[in-house]
TORPA-4810 file (N, C-alpha, C, O; in nm, 3 decimals):
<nodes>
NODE_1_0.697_-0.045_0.694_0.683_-0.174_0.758_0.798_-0.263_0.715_0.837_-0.291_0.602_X
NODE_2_0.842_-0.299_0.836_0.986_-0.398_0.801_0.996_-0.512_0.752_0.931_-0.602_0.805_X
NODE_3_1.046_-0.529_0.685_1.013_-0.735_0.665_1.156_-0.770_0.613_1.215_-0.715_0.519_X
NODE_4_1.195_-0.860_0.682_1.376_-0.933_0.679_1.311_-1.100_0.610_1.209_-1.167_0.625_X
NODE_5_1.452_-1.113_0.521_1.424_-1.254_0.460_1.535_-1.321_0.456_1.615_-1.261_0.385_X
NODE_6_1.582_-1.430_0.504_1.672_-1.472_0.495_1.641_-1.656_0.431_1.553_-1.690_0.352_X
NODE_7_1.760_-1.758_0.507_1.770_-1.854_0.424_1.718_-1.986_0.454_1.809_-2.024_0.527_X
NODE_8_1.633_-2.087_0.449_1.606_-2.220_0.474_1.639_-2.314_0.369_1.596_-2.329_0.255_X
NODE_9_1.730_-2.378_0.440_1.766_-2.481_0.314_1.712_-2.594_0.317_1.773_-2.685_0.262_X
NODE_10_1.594_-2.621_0.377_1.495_-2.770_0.415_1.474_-2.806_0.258_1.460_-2.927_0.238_X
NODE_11_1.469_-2.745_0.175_1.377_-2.830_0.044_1.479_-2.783_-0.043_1.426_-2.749_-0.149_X
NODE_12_1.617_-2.765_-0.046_1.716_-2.725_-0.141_1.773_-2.857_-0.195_1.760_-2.952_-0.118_X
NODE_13_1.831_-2.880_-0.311_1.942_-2.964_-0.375_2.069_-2.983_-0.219_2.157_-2.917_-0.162_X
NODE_14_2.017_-3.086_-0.211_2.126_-3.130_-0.044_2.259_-3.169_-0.156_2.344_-3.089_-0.119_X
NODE_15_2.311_-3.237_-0.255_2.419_-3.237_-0.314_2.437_-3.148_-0.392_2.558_-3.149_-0.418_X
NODE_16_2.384_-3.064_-0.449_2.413_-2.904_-0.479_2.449_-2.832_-0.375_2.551_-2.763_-0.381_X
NODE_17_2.388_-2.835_-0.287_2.415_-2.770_-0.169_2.580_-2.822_-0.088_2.658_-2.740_-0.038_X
NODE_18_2.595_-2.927_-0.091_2.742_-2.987_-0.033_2.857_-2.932_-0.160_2.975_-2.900_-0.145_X
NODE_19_2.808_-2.933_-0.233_2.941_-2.957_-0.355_2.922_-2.782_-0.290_2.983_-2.773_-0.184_X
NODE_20_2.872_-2.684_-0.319_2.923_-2.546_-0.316_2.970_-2.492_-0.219_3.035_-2.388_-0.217_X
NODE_21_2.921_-2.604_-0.071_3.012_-2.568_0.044_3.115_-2.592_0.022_3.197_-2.512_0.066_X
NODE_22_3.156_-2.689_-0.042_3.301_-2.738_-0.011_3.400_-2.678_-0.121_3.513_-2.723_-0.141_X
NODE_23_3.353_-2.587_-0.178_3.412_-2.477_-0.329_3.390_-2.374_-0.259_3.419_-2.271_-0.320_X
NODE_24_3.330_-2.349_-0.096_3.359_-2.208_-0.100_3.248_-2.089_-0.178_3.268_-1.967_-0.184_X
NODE_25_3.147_-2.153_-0.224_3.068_-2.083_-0.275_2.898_-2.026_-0.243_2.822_-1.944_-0.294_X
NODE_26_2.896_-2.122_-0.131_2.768_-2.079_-0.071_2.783_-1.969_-0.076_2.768_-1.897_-0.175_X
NODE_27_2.814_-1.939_0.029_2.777_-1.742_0.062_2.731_-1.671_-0.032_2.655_-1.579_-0.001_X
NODE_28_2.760_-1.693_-0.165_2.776_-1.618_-0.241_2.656_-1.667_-0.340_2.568_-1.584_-0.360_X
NODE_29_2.646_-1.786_-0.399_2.469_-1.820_-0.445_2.376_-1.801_-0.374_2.260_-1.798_-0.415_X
NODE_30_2.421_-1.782_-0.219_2.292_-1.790_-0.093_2.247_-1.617_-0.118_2.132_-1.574_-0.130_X
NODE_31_2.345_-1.557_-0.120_2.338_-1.381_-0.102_2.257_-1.368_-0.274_2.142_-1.326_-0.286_X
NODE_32_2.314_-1.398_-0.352_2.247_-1.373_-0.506_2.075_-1.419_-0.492_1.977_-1.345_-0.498_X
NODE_33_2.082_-1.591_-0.468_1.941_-1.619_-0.471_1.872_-1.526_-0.326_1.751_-1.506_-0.333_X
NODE_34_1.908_-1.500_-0.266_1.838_-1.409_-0.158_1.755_-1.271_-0.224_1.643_-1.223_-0.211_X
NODE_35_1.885_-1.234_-0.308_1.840_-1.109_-0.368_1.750_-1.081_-0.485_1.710_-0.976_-0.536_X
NODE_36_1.736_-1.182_-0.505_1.630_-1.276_-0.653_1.501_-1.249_-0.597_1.413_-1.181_-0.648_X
NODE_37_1.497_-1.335_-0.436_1.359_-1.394_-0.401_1.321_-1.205_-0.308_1.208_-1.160_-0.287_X
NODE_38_1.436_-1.147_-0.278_1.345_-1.021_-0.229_1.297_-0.920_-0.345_1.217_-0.829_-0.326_X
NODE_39_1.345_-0.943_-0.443_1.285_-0.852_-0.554_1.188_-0.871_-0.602_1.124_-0.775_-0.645_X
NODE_40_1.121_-1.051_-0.616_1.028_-1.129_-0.616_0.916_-1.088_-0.558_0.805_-1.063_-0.603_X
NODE_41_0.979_-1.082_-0.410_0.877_-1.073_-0.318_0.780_-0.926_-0.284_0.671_-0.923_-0.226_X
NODE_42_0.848_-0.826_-0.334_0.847_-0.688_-0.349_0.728_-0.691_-0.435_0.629_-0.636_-0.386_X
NODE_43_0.710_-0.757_-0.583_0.677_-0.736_-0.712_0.507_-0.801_-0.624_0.393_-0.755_-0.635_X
NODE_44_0.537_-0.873_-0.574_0.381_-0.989_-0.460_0.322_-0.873_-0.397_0.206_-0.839_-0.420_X
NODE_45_0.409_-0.803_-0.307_0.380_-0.721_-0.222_0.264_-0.613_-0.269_0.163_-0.585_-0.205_X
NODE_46_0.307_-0.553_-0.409_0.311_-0.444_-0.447_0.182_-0.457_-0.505_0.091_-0.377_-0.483_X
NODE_47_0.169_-0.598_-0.609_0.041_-0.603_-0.673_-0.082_-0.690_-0.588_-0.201_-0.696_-0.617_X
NODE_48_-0.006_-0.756_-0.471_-0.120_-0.749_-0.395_-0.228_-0.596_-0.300_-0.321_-0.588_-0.220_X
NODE_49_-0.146_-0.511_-0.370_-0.260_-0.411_-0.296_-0.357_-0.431_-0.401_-0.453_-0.398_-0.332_X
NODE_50_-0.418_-0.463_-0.529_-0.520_-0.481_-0.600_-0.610_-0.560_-0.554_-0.717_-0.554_-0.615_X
NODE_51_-0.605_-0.653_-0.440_-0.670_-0.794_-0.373_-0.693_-0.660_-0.259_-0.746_-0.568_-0.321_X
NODE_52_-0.677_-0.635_-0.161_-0.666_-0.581_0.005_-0.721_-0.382_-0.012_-0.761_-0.304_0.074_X
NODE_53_-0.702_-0.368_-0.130_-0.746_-0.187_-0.138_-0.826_-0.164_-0.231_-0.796_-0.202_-0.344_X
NODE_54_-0.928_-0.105_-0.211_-1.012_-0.059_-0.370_-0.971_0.018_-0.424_-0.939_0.117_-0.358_X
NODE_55_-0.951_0.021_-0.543_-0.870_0.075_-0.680_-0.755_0.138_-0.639_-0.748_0.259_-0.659_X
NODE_56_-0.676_0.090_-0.594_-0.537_0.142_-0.511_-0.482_0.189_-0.663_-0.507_0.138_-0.772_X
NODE_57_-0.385_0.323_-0.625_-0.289_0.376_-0.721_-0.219_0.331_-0.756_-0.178_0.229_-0.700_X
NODE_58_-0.157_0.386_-0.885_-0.058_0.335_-0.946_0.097_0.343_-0.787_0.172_0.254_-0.745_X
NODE_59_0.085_0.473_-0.752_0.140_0.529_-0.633_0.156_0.428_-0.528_0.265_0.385_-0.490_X
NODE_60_0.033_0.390_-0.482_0.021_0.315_-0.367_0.065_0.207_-0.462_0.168_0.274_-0.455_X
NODE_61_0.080_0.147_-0.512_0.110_-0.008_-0.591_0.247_-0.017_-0.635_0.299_-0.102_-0.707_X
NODE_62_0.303_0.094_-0.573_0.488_0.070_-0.618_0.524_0.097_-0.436_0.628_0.158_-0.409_X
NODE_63_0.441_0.052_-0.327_0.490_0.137_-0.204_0.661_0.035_-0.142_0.771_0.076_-0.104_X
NODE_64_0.623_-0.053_-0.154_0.715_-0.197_-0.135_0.856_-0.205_-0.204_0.861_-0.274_-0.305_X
NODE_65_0.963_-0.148_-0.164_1.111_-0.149_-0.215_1.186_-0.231_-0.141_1.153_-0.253_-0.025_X
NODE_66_1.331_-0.307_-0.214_1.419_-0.335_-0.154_1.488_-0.253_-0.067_1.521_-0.149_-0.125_X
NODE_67_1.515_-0.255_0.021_1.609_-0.124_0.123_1.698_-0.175_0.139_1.788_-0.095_0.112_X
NODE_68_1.761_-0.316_0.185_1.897_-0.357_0.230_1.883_-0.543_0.133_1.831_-0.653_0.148_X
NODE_69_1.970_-0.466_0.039_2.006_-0.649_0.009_2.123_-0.720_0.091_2.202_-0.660_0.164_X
NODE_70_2.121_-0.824_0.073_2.170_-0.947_0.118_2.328_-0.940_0.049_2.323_-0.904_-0.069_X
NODE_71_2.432_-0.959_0.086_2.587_-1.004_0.078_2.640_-1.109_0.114_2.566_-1.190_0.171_X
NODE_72_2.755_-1.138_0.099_2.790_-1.308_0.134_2.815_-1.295_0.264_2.820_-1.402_0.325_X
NODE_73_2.838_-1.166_0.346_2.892_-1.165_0.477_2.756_-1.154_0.586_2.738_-1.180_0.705_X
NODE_74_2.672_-1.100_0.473_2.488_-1.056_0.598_2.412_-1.145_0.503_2.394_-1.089_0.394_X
NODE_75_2.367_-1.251_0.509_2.263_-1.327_0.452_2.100_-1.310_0.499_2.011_-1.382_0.544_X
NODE_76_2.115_-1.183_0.462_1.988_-1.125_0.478_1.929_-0.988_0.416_1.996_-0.885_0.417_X
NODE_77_1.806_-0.994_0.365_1.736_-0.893_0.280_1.654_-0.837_0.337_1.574_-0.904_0.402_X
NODE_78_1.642_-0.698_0.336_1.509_-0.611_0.372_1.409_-0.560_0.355_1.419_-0.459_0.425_X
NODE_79_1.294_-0.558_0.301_1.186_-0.493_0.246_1.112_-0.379_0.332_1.073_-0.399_0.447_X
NODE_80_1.098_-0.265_0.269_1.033_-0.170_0.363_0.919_-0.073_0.245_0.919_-0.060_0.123_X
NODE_81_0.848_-0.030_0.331_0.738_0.078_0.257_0.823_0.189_0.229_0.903_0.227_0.315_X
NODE_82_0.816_0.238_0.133_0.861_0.413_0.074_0.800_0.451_0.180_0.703_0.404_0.240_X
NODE_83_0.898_0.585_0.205_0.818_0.673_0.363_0.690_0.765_0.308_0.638_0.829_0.398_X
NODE_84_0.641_0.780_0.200_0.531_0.821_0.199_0.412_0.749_0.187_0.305_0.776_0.240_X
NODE_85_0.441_0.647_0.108_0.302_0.520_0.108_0.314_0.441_0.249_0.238_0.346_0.262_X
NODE_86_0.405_0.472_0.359_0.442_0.458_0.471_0.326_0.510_0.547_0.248_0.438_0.609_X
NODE_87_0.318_0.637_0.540_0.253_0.744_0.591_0.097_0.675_0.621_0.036_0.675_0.729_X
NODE_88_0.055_0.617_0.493_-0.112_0.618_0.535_-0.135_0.486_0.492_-0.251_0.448_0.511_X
NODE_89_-0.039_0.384_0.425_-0.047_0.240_0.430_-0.026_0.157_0.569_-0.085_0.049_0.569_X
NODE_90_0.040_0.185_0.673_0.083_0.112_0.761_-0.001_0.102_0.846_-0.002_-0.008_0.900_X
NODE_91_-0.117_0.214_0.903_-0.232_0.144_0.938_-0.276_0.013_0.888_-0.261_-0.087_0.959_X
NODE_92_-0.336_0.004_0.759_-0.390_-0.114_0.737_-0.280_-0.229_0.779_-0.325_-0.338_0.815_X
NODE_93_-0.168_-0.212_0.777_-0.074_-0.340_0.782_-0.086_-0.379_0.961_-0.100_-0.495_0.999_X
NODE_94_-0.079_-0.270_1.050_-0.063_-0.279_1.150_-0.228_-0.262_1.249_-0.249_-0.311_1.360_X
NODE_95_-0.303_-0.195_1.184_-0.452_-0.158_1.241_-0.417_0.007_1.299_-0.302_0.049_1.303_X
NODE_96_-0.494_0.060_1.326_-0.469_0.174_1.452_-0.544_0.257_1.318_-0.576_0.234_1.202_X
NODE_97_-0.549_0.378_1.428_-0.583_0.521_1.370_-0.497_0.620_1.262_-0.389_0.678_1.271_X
NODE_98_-0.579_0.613_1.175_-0.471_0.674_1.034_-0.435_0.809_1.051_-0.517_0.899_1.072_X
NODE_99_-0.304_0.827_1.042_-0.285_0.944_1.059_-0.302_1.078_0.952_-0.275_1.070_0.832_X
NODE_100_-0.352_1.202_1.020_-0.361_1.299_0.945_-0.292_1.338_0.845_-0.170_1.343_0.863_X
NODE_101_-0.337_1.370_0.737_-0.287_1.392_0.606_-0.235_1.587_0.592_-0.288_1.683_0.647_X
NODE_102_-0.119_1.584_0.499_-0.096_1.750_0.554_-0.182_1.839_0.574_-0.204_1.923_0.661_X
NODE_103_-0.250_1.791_0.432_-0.418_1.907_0.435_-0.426_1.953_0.564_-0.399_2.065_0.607_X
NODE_104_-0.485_1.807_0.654_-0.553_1.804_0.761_-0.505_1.918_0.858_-0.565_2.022_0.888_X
NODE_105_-0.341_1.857_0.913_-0.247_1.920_0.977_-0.238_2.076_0.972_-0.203_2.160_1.055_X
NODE_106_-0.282_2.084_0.848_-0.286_2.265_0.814_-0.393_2.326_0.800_-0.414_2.439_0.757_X
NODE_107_-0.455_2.254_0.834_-0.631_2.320_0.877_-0.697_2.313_0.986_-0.761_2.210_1.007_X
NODE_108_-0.698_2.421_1.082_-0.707_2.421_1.221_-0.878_2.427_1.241_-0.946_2.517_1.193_X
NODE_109_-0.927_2.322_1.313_-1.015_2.304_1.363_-1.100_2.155_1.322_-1.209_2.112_1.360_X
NODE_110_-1.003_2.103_1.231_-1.059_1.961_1.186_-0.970_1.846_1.209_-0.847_1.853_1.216_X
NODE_111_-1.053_1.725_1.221_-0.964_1.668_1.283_-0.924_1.576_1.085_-0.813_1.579_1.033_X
NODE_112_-1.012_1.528_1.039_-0.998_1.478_0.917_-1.140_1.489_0.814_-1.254_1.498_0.860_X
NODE_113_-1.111_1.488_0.688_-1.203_1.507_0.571_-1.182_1.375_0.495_-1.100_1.286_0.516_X
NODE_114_-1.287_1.389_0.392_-1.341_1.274_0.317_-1.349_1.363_0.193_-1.299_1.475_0.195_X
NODE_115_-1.415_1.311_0.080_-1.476_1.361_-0.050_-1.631_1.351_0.026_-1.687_1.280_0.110_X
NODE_116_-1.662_1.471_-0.060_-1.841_1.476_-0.007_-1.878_1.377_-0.131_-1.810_1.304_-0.203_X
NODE_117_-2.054_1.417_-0.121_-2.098_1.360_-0.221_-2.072_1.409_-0.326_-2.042_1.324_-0.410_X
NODE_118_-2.069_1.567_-0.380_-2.052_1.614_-0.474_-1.903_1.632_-0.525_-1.875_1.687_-0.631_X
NODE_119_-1.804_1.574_-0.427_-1.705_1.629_-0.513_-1.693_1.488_-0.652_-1.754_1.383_-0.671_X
NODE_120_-1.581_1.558_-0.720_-1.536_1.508_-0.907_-1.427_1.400_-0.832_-1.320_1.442_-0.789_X
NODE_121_-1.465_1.263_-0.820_-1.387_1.172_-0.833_-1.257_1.110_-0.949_-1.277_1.111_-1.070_X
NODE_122_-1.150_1.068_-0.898_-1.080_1.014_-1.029_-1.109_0.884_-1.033_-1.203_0.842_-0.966_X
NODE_123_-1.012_0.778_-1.133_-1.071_0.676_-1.160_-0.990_0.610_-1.010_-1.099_0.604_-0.953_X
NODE_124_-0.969_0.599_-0.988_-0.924_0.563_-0.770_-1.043_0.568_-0.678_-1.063_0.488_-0.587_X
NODE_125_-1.122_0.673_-0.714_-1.218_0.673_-0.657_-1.216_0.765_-0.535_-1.302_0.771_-0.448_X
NODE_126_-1.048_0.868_-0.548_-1.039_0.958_-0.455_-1.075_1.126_-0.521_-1.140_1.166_-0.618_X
NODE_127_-1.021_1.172_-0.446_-1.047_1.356_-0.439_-0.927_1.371_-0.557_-0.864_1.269_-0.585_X
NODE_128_-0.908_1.440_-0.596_-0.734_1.499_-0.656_-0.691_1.589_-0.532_-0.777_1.650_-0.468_X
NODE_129_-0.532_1.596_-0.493_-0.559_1.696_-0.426_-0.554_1.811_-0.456_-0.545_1.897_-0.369_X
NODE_130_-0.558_1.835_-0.566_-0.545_1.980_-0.603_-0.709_2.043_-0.582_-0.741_2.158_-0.553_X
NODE_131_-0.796_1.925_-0.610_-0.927_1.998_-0.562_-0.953_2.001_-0.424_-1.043_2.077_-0.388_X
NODE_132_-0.879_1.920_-0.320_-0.890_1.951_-0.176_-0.841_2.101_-0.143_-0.907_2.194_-0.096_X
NODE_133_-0.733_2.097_-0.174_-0.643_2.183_-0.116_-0.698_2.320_-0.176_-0.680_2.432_-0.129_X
NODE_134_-0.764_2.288_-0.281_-0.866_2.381_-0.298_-0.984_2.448_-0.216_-0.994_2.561_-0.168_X
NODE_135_-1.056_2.357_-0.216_-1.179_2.358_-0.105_-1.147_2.388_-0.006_-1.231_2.451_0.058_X
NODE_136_-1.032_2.365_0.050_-0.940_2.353_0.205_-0.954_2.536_0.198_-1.038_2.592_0.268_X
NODE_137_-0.886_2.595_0.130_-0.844_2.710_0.102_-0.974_2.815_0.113_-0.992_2.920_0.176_X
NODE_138_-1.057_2.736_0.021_-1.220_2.860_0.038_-1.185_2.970_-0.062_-1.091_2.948_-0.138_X
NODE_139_-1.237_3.060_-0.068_-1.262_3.177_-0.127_-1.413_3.184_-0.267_-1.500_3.097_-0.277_X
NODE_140_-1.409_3.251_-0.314_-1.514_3.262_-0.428_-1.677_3.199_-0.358_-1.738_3.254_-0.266_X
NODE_141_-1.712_3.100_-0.416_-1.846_3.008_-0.367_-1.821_2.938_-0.315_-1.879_2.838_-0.356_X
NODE_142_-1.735_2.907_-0.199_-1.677_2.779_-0.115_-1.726_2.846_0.027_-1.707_2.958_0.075_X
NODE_143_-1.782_2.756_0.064_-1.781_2.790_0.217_-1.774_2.677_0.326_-1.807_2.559_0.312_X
NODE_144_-1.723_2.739_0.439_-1.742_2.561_0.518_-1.829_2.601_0.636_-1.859_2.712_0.679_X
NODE_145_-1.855_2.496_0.671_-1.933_2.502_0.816_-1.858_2.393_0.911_-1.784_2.299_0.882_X
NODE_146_-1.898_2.436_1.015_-1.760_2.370_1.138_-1.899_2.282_1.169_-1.874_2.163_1.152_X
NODE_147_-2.023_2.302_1.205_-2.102_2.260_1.284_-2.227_2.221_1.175_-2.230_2.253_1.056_X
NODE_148_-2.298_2.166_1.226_-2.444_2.143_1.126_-2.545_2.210_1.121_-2.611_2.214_1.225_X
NODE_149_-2.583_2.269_1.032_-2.689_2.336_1.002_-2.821_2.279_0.897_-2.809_2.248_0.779_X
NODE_150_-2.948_2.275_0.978_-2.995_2.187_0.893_-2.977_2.042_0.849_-2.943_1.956_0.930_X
NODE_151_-3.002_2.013_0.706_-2.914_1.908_0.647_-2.814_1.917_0.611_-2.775_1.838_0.525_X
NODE_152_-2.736_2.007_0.656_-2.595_2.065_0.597_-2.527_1.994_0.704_-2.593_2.009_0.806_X
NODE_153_-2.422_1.921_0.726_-2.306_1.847_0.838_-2.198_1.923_0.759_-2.187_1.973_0.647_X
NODE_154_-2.121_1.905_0.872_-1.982_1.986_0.867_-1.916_1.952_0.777_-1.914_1.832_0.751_X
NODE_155_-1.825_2.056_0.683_-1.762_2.042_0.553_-1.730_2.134_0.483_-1.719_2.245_0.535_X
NODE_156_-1.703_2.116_0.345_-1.704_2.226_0.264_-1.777_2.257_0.148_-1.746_2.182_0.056_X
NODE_157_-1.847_2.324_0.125_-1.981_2.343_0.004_-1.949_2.437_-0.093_-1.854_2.513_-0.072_X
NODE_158_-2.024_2.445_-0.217_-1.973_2.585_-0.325_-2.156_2.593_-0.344_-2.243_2.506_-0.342_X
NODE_159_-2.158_2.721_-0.359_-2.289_2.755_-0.398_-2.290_2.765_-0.557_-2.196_2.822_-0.613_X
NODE_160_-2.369_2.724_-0.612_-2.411_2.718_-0.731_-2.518_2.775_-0.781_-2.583_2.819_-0.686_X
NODE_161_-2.582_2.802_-0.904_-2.667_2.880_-0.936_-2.813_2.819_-0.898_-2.847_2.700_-0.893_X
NODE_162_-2.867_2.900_-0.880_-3.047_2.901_-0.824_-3.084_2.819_-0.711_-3.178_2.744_-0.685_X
NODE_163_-2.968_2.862_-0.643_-2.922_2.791_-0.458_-2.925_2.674_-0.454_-2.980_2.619_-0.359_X
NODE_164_-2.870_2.604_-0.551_-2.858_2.505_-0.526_-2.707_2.471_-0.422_-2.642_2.576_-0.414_X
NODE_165_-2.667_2.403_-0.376_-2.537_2.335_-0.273_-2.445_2.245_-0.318_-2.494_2.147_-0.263_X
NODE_166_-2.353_2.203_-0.374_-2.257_2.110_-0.389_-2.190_2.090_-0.211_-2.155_2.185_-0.142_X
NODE_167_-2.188_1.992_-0.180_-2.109_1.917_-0.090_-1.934_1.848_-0.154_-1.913_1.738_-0.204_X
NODE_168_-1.856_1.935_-0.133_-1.738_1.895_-0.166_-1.661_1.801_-0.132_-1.616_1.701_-0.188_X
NODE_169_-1.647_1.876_0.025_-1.554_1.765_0.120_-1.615_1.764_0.266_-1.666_1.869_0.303_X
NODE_170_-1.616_1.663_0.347_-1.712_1.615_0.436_-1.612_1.609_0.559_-1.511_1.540_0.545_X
NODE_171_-1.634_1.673_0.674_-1.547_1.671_0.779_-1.574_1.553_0.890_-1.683_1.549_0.946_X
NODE_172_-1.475_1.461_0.918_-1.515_1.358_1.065_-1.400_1.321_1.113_-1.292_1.352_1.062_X
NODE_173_-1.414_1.252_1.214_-1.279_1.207_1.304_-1.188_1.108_1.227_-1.227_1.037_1.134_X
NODE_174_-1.096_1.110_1.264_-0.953_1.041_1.193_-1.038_0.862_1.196_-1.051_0.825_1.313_X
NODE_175_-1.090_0.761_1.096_-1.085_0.679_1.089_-0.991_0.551_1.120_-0.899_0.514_1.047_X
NODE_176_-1.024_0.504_1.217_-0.975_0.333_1.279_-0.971_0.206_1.208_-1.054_0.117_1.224_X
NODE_177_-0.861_0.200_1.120_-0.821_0.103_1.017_-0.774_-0.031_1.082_-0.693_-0.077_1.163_X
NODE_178_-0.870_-0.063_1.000_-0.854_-0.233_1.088_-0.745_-0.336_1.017_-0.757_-0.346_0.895_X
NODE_179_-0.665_-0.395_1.064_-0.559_-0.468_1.005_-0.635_-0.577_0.893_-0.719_-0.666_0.909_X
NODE_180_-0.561_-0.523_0.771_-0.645_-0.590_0.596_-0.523_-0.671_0.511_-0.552_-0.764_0.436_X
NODE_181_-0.408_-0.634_0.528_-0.338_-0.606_0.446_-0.203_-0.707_0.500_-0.120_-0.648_0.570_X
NODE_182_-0.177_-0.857_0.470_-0.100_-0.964_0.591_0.017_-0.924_0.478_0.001_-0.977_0.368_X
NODE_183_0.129_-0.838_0.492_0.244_-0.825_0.392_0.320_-0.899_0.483_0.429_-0.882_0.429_X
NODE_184_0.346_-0.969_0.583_0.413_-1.078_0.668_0.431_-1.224_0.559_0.516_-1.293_0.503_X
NODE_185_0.297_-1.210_0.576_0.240_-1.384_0.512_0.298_-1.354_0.375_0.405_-1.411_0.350_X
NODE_186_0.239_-1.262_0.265_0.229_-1.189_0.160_0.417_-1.250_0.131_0.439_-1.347_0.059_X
NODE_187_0.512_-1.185_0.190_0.633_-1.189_0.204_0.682_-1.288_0.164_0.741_-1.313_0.059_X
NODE_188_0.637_-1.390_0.317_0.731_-1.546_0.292_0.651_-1.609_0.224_0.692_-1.720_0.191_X
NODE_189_0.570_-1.586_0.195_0.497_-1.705_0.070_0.610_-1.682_-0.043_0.681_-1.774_-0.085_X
NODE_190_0.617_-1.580_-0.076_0.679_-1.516_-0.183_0.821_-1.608_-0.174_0.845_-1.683_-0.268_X
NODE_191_0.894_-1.601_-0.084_1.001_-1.642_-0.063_1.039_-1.763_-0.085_1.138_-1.807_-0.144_X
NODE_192_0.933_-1.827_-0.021_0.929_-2.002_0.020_0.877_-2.026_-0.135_0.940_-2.122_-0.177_X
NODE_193_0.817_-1.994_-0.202_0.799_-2.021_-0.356_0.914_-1.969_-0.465_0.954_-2.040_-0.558_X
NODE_194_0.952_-1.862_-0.445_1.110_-1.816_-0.495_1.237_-1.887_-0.469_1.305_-1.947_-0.553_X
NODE_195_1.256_-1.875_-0.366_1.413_-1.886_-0.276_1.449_-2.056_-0.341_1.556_-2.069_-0.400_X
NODE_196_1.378_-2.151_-0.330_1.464_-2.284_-0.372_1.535_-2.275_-0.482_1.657_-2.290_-0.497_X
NODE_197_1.447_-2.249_-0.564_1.521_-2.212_-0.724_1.593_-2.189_-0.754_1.666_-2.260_-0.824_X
NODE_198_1.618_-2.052_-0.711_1.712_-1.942_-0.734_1.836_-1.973_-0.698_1.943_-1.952_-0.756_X
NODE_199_1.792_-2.070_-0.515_1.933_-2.101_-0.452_1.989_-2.220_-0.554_2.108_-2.213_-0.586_X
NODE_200_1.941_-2.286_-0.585_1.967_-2.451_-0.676_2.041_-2.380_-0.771_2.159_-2.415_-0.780_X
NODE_201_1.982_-2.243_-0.881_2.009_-2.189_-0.984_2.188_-2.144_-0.918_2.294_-2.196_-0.955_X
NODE_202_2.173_-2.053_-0.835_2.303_-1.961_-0.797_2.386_-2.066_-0.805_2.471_-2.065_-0.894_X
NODE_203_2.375_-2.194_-0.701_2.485_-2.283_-0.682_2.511_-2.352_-0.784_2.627_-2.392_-0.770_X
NODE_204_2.458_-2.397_-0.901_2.470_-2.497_-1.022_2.595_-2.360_-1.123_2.672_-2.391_-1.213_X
NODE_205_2.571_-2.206_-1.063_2.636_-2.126_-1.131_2.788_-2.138_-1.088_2.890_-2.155_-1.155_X
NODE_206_2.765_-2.123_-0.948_2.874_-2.130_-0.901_2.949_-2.239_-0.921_3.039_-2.174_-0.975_X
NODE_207_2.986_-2.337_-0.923_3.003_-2.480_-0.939_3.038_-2.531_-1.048_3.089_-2.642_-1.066_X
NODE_208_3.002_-2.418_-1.156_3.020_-2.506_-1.284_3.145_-2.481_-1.343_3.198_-2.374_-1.314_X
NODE_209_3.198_-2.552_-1.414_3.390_-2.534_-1.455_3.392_-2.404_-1.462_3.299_-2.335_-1.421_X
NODE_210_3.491_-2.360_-1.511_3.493_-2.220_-1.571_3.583_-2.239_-1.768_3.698_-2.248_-1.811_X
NODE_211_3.507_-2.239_-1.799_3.533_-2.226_-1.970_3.677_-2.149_-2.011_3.707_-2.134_-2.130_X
</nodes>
């Protein structure tokens, strides 16, 4: 998800601001404090998934990088999702239908899985995938059923001793993620609380004698 930041100088030092035009130095505190307030804004981004996701990962909580900083010639910064927290974060940012996970993709006849009741949660509150891709796989006491049997719904089960059933992983249609997650707003807040400073800071740098 894209997000561009650039410059408003409505609430800046207006004679800080004149003295570094006329030295030739804007461009150059404007591009620095730019690059201040997108690193800023990244750090907002990142730990606001703790507010918008339940027990989001360490993983998911670094998804938000700088991609294109700001120069004196492009006065403008970029923020984008890593292409894998890309993958299954941008629903929530945008809404729509989450897309299939590889598992999924490589298991013909489902459209998407869950953790059952029985599977071993981590502290996230997800599957590991090493125990999906497990279950995915079958062999030994794993079995799945495509269709329902009984109280059994479609999934994957391990038989256990004195017939008893573990429910591992639970098969249903690709879930419709509803837009949670405002990294728009999230962004320029960030900015509009950063960016004066920084710009006041850059230009008081620029500006000052040289020793």
């Amino acid at each position: 998800m894209n997000i561009q930041v650039g410059i408003d100088a409505k609430d800046l030092n207006k004679a800080v601001l004149w003295l570094a035009s006329i030295q030739g130095q804007l461009p150059y505190a404007t591009s620095r404090a730019l690059n201040d307030a997108a690193k800023e804004a990244v750090k907002d981004l990142n730990t606001s998934t703790g507010k918008y996701f339940d027990r989001p990962t360490a993983f998911t909580s670094r998804g938000y990088t700088v991609t294109g900083y700001s120069n004196k010639n492009n006065l403008e910064a970029t923020l984008n999702l890593r292409p894998v927290q890309a993958a299954y974060l941008t629903p929530s940012i945008v809404g729509g239908i989450r897309p299939q996970r590889p598992s999924e993709r490589k298991t013909p006849g489902i459209s998407a899985w869950r953790p059952g009741r029985d599977a071993k949660l981590n502290a996230s509150g997800n599957i590991s995938k090493a125990q999906a891709v497990k279950a995915l796989q079958g062999g030994g006491k794993l079995f799945r059923l495509d269709t329902a049997k009984g109280e059994l719904r479609p999934g994957i089960y391990q038989r256990m001793a004195r017939g008893k059933i573990k429910n591992i992983l639970s098969f249903n249609a690709l879930p419709n993620i509803p837009r949670r997650w405002p990294v728009d707003r999230i962004a320029k807040d960030s900015v509009a609380r950063t960016l004066p400073g920084r710009l006041n800071y850059w230009m008081e740098q620029a500006i000052k004698p040289k020793k």
